[in-house]
C-alpha atoms as one frame of an Amber mdcrd trajectory, in Angstrom:
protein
 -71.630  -0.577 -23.078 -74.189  -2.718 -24.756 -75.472   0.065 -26.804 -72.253
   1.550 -28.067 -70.858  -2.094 -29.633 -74.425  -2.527 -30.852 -74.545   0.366
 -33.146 -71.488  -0.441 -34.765 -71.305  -4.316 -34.838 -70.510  -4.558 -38.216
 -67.930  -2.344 -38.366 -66.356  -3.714 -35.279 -66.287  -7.488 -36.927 -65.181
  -6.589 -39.852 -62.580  -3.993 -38.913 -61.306  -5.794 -35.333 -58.166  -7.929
 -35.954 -58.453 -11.426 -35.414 -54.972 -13.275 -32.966 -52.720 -15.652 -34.292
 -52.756 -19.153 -34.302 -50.060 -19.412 -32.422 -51.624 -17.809 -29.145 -54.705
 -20.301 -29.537 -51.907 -23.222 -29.586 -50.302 -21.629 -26.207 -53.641 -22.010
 -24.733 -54.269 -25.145 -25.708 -50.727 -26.636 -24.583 -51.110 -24.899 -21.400
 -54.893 -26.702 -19.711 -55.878 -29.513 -18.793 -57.758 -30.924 -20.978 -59.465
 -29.811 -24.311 -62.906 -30.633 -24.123 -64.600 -27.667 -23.017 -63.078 -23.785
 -23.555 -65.639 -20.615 -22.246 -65.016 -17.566 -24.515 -66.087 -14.470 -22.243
 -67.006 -11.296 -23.664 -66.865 -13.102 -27.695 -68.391 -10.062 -29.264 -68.338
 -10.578 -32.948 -65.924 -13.787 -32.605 -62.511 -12.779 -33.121 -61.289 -15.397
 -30.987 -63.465 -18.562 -31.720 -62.844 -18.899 -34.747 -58.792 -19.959 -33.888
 -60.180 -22.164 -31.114 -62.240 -24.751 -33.451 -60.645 -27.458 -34.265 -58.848
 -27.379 -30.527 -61.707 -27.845 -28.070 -64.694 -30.381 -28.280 -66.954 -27.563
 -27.562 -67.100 -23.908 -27.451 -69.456 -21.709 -25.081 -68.745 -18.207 -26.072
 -70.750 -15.439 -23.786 -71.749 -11.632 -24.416 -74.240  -9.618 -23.409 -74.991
  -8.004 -26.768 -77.068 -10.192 -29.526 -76.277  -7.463 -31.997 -72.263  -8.408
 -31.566 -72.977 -12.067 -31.544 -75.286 -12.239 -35.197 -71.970 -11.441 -36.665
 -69.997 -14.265 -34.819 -68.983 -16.963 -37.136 -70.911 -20.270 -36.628 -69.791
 -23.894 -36.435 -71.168 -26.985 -34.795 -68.668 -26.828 -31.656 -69.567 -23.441
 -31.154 -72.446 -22.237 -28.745 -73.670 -18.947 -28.314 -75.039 -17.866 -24.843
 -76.592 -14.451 -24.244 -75.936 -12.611 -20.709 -73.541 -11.693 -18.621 -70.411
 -13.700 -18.100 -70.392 -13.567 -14.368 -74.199 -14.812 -14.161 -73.103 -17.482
 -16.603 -69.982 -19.044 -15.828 -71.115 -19.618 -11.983 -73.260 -22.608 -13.585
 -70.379 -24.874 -14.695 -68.544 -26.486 -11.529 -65.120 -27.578 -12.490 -65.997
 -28.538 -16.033 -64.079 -25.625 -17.980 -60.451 -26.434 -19.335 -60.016 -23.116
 -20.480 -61.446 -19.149 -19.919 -60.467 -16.620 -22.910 -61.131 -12.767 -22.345
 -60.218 -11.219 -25.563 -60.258  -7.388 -24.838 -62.826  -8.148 -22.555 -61.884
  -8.763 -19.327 -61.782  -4.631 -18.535 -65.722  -4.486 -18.626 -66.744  -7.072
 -15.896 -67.402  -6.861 -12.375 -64.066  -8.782 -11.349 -64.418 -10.151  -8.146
 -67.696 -11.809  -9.387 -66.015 -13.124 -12.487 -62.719 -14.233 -10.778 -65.518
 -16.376  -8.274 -67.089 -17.582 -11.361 -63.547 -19.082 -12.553 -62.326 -20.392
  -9.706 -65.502 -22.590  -9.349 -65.865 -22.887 -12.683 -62.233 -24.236 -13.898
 -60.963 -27.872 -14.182 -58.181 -28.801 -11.598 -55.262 -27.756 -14.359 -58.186
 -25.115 -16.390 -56.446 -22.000 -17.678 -57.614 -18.488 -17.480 -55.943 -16.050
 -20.139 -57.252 -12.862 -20.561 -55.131 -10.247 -23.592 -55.913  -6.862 -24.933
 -53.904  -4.270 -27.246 -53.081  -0.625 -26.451 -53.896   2.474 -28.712 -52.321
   2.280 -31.683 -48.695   3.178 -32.911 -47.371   2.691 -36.051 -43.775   2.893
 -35.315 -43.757   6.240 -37.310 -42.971   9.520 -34.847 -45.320  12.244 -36.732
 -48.266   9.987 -36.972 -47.964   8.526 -33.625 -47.660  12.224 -32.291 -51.077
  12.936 -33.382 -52.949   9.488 -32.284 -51.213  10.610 -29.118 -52.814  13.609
 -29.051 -56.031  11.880 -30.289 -56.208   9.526 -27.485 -54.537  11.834 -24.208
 -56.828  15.383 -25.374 -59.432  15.270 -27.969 -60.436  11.860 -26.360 -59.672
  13.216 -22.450 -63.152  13.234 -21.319 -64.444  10.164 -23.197 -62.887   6.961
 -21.645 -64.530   5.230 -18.424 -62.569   4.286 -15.272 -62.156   0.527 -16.746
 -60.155   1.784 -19.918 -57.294   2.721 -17.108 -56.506  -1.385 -17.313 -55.850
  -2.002 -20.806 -54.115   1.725 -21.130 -52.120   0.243 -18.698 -51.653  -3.564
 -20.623 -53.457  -5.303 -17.896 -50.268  -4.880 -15.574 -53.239  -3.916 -12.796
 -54.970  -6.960 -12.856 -54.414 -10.234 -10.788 -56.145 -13.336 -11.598 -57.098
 -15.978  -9.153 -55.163 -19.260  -9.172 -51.443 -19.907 -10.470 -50.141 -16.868
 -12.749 -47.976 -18.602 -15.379 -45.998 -16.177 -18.137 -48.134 -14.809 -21.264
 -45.879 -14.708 -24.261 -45.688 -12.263 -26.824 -47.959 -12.312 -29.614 -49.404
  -9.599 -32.356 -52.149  -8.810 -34.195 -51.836  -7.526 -37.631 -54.734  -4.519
 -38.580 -55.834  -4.945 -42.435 -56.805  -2.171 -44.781 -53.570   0.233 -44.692
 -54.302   3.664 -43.486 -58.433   3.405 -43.900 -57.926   0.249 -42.178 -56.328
   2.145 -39.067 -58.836   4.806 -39.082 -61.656   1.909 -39.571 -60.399   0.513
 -36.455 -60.377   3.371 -34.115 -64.059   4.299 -34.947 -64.990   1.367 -33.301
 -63.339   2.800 -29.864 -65.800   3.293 -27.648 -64.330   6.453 -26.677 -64.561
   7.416 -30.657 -68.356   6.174 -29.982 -68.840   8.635 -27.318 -67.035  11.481
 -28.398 -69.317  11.249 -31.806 -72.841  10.852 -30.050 -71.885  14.008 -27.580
 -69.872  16.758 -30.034 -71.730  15.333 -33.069 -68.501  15.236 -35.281 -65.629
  12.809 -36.134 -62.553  13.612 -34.453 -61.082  10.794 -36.515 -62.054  13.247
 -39.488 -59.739  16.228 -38.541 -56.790  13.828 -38.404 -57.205  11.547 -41.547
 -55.581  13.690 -44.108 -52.657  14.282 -42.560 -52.207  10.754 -41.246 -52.649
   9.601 -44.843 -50.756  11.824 -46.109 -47.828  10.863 -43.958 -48.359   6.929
 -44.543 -48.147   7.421 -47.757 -44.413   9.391 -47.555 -43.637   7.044 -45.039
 -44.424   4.119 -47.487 -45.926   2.554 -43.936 -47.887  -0.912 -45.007 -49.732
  -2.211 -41.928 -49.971  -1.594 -38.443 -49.259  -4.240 -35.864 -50.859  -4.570
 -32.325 -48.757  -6.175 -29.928 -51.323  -8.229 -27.534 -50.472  -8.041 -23.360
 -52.344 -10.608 -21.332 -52.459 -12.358 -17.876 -53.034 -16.139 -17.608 -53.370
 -18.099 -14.346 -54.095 -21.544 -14.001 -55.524 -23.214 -11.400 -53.536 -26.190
  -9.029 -53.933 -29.779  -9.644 -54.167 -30.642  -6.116 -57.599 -28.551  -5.519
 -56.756 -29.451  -1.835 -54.310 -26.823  -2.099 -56.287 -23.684  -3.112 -54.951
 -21.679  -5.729
C-alpha cells in the first residue's frame, strides 16, 4: 500500500476531507487524560490538525514519508516513520488516546490491538472511523458510482476493503466498547471535487496502473451533467467508527 498513497500524496491531502471539530471534542471528553494522543496511520494529517490545541503532544505514525511531507506541522506534533504496530508497543500505559482515521483496515490487528492494550492509560481511548463509497443522495448518480464501485472496480479492492465496505461493523476492539456518535465529513470542490476524491481510491489506483485508463473518465460527463440538473452542491460522508476504552481498575482486564 505504501506505493499506491505515495504516488498520489498530493492529491490525496488536498482532495481527502478533513472531520469536524466536534468528533475531536468527543475524543477528548471521552480519555483520561490529555497529555499524550497517538495518531495511527496519519497519512497526510487530516486528523491532527483538529487535535492541536487538545493534547500536550501529538505522535502521529505512517509508514509512508511521501504522505507525511504533506502533514501539517506544529510544535505538539511529532512525526514517526514505520509501522504502527512496531511503534506503539514502545509506550507502556502512557497514551490517553489512539485515533485510526480510515486506517485501521490496513494493519495486522491482533498485533495492533496488543500494541493498545499495553500501550493505553488506565481510562485511554481507542477510536478508530472511516466513510463508505460515496452517495450523493441523488438516485441516477448514485446508480452509476454503484456500478463504479460493485463492477468496473470488482477485481480491484483487497480483502481489508471488506471492513470499511462494511462501516467497521466487523471489527472488535480490545477493552470497553463505548457508543461512536454520528459525525460527517463534508467533500469540497462540487462535482470535480467528488471525482478528485475517488482518484485517490486505491482501487481507482489499481484499476489505472493495470487497464491503463481512467474509469473515473467514462463516468464524469454524465455525473456532471446530472449535478448540474440536480443543482446538487456538496457531497457529505457520514463517518462510522468503533471506540473502546480501556478499565480504570487495570486489575480488572478489559
Amino acid at each position: 500500500m505504501t506505493g499506491e498513497f505515495s504516488k498520489g500524496s498530493a492529491e490525496y491531502h488536498r482532495w481527502r476531507p478533513t472531520y469536524p471539530a466536534e468528533l475531536f471534542a468527543w475524543i477528548q471528553a471521552n480519555c483520561s487524560g490529555n497529555e499524550l494522543v497517538w495518531d495511527i496511520g496519519t497519512g497526510t494529517g487530516q486528523a491532527v490538525n483538529g487535535m492541536v490545541g487538545r493534547f500536550d503532544k501529538i505522535k502521529a505514525c505512517d509508514i509512508n514519508l511521501n504522505q507525511i511531507e504533506f502533514a501539517p506541522s506544529h510544535k505538539s506534533i511529532k512525526y514517526i516513520i514505520g509501522k504502527a504496530e512496531e511503534q506503539l508497543i514502545q509506550e507502556d500505559g502512557t497514551v490517553d488516546a489512539i485515533t485510526c482515521a480510515c486506517s485501521l483496515h490496513w494493519l495486522d490487528l491482533p498485533k495492533f490491538f496488543r500494541a493498545v492494550t499495553q500501550a493505553l492509560k488506565p481510562g485511554g481511548l481507542i477510536v478508530a472511523w472511516t466513510y463508505e463509497w460515496p452517495w450523493t443522495d441523488h438516485p441516477p448518480i448514485d446508480a452509476l458510482l454503484e456500478k463504479l464501485k460493485l463492477a468496473t472496480l470488482k477485481n480491484y479492492w483487497l480483502p481489508q476493503s471488506d471492513l470499511y465496505l462494511n462501516r467497521y461493523r466487523d471489527i472488535f476492539l480490545p477493552c470497553n466498547p463505548i457508543k461512536f456518535p454520528k459525525y460527517f465529513a463534508d467533500l469540497p470542490g462540487g462535482v470535480d471535487g467528488l471525482f478528485s476524491f475517488l482518484k485517490t481510491w486505491s482501487p481507482v489506483i489499481r484499476y489505472q496502473a493495470s487497464e491503463e485508463r481512467d474509469p473515473l473518465e467514462e463516468i464524469y460527463a454524465e455525473v456532471a451533467q446530472m449535478w448540474l440538473e440536480a443543482g446538487l452542491s456538496r457531497v457529505r460522508l457520514p463517518l462510522y467508527g468503533v471506540a473502546s476504552r480501556k478499565a480504570i481498575d487495570t486489575e480488572s482486564g478489559y
